[in-house]
C-alpha positions, 0 to 999 in steps of 0.5 A, spaced: 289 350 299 284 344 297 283 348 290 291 349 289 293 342 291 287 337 290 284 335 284 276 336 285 271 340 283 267 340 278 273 342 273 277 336 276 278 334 267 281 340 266 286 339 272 288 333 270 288 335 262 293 341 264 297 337 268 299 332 264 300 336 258 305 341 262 308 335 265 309 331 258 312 338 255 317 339 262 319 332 261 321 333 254 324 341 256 327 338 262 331 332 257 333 336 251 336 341 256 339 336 259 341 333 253 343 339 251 347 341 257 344 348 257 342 350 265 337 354 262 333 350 258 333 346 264 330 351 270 324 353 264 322 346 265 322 347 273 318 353 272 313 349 267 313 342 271 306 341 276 308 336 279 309 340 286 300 339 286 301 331 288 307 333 292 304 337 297 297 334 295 299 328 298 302 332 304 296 337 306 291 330 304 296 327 311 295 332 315 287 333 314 286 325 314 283 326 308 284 319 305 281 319 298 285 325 296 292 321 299 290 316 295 289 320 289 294 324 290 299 319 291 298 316 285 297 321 281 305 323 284 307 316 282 304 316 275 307 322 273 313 321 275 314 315 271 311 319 265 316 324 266 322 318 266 319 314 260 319 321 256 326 321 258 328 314 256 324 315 250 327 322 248 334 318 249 333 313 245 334 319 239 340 321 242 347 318 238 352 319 244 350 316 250 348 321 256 352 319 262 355 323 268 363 323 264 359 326 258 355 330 261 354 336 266 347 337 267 347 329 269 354 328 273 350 334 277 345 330 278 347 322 280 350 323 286 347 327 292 350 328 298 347 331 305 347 338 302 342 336 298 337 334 303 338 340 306 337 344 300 330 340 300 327 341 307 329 349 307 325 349 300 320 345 301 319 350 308 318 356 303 313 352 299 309 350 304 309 357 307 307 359 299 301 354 299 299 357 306 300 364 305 296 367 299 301 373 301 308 370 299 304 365 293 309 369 288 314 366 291 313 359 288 317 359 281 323 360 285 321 355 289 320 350 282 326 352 280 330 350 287 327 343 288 329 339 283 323 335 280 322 333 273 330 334 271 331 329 276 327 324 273 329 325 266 336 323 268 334 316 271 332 316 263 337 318 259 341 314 264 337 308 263 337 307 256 345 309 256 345 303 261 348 307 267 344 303 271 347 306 278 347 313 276 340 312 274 339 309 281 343 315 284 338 320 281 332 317 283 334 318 290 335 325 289 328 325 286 325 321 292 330 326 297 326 331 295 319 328 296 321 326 303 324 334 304 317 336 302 312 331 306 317 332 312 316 340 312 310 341 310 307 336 315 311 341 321 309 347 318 302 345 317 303 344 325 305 350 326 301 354 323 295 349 326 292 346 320 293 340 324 287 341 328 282 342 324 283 334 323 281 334 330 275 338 331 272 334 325 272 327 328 270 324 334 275 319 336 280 324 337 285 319 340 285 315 335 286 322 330 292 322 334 295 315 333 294 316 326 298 323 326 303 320 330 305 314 326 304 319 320 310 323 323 314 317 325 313 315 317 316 321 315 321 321 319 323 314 316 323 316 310 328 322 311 332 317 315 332 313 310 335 317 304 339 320 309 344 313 309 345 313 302 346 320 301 351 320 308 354 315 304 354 319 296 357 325 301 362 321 305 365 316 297 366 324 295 370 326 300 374 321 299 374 322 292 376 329 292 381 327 297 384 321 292 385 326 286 388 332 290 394 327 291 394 325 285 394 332 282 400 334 286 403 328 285 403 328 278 404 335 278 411 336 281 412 330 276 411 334 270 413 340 272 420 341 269 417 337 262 414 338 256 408 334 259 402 337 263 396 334 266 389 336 263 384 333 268 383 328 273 377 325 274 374 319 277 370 314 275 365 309 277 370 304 278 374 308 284 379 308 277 382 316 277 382 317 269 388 321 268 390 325 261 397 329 260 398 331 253 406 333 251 411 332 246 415 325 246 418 322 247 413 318 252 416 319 260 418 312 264 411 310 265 415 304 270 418 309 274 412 314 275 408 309 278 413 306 282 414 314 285 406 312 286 407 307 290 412 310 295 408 316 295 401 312 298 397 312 292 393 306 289 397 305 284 392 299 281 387 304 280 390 310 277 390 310 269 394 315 265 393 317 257 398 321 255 396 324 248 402 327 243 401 335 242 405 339 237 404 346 235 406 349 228 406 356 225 405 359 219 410 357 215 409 349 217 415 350 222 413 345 227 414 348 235 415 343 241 411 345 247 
């Protein structure tokens, strides 16, 4: 486990020559995918990206007392992590759209985590721990890249920094710190259960203090997935009242143009708590004076709800135009 997670030896170099380049080249995968919308572009970077190592480096180096591996392994962890969003800054420098969550999917995905995600995390990092403690189930690890969300994350906050989404940048930097905490969390307690928390023990001789110190490494832990859990509760609990809000919205809106030669293209909300409503038709244009006037009787907050209404015709063949 020392020799998967910890950079030592006497080709300690060469790890950190292979770490760096397959986490720069990750980092620019894991962007153009994202820049490029395309989830599979976006999994090839989870496969490639190291960055697991100083993760689970930082965990096995806790629960062995190992203190200079955690040190380096925590800094090789931060390092890297920065690396991967100045790639992602750098690379959204070239791009000419901006790259923020109403432009793009790959980065809505990945702005606003909610509790499902901490969930996600712990049961993925309970399967890589047991991968690096099982030499038997190892194959199972590039699953496990691809199902904790590492490099992707971190690429975001980049691309959103230099679109100058702050908030979205914030929000994807949580879900990269969620996953963190979901795998030093996990890995401390299978690394428990299977007993390699002994070891520890057996090697010192104040054993009560290796004690003390484990405890508050526990009680560190549990911290941290405590404080992320209240944003995230949050994020869960802001999206629920958003879908909430746009459902009566629709409906509202729905029943409104369904005897008309309008009808509603989407619905979305926005940082802003505004929902962004686009309907496309024929005019003349409907009383927007009446519509949220109805929108005020029907509960809805009306000050924040915006509605863009963009003319469509339909011509055939012969240049007859036809109103739909």
């Amino acid at each position: 486990m020392r020799d998967a997670v910890f950079f030592e030896g006497p080709t300690v170099r060469s790890q950190h020559t292979r770490f760096w380049l397959l986490l720069t080249l990750a980092a620019a995968i894991a962007t153009a995918g994202v820049a490029a919308d395309s989830t599979a572009t976006v999994i090839g970077a989870m496969i490639v990206a190291p960055l697991m190592r100083p993760i689970q480096g930082t965990m096995l180096a806790t629960v062995l007392g190992d203190r200079k591996q955690l040190v380096r392994s925590i800094i090789i962890m931060c390092a890297g992590a920065a690396a991967a969003v100045a790639v992602g800054f750098l690379l959204g420098l070239l791009l000419v759209q901006p790259m923020v969550a109403s432009t793009n999917a790959q980065v809505a995905g990945r702005v606003s985590p909610g509790l499902i995600d901490l969930f996600a995390a712990l049961a993925t990092g309970v399967v890589g721990s047991i991968a690096l403690v099982r030499s038997d189930i190892s194959d199972t690890l590039p699953g496990v890249a691809i199902a904790i969300s590492l490099v992707p994350p971190l690429c975001v906050v980049g691309l959103t920094l230099e679109s100058g989404a702050w908030a979205q940048a914030l929000g994807a930097l949580l879900l990269f710190v969620t996953n963190v905490a979901a795998i030093l969390a996990t890995g401390a307690i299978v690394m428990a259960v299977y007993g390699y928390s002994k070891l520890r023990l057996l090697e010192v001789e104040d054993k009560e203090a290796e004690r003390r110190r484990r405890a508050r490494v526990y009680l560190t832990t549990a911290a941290l997935i405590l404080l992320v859990s209240g944003p995230l509760a949050w994020s869960t609990a802001h999206a629920i009242e958003n879908s909430g809000r746009i459902s009566s919205v629709q409906n509202y809106l729905n029943d409104l143009t369904a005897d008309t030669q309008w009808s509603i293209v989407s619905v979305t909300p926005r940082e802003d708590d505004v929902i962004y409503v686009v309907a496309k038709g024929t005019p003349p244009l409907p009383d927007t004076e009446a519509i949220y006037a109805g929108m005020e009787e029907a509960g809805l907050d009306a000050d924040h709800i915006v509605i863009e209404f963009i003319p469509s015709y339909t011509f055939d063949i012969n240049g007859e135009r036809d109103n739909f």
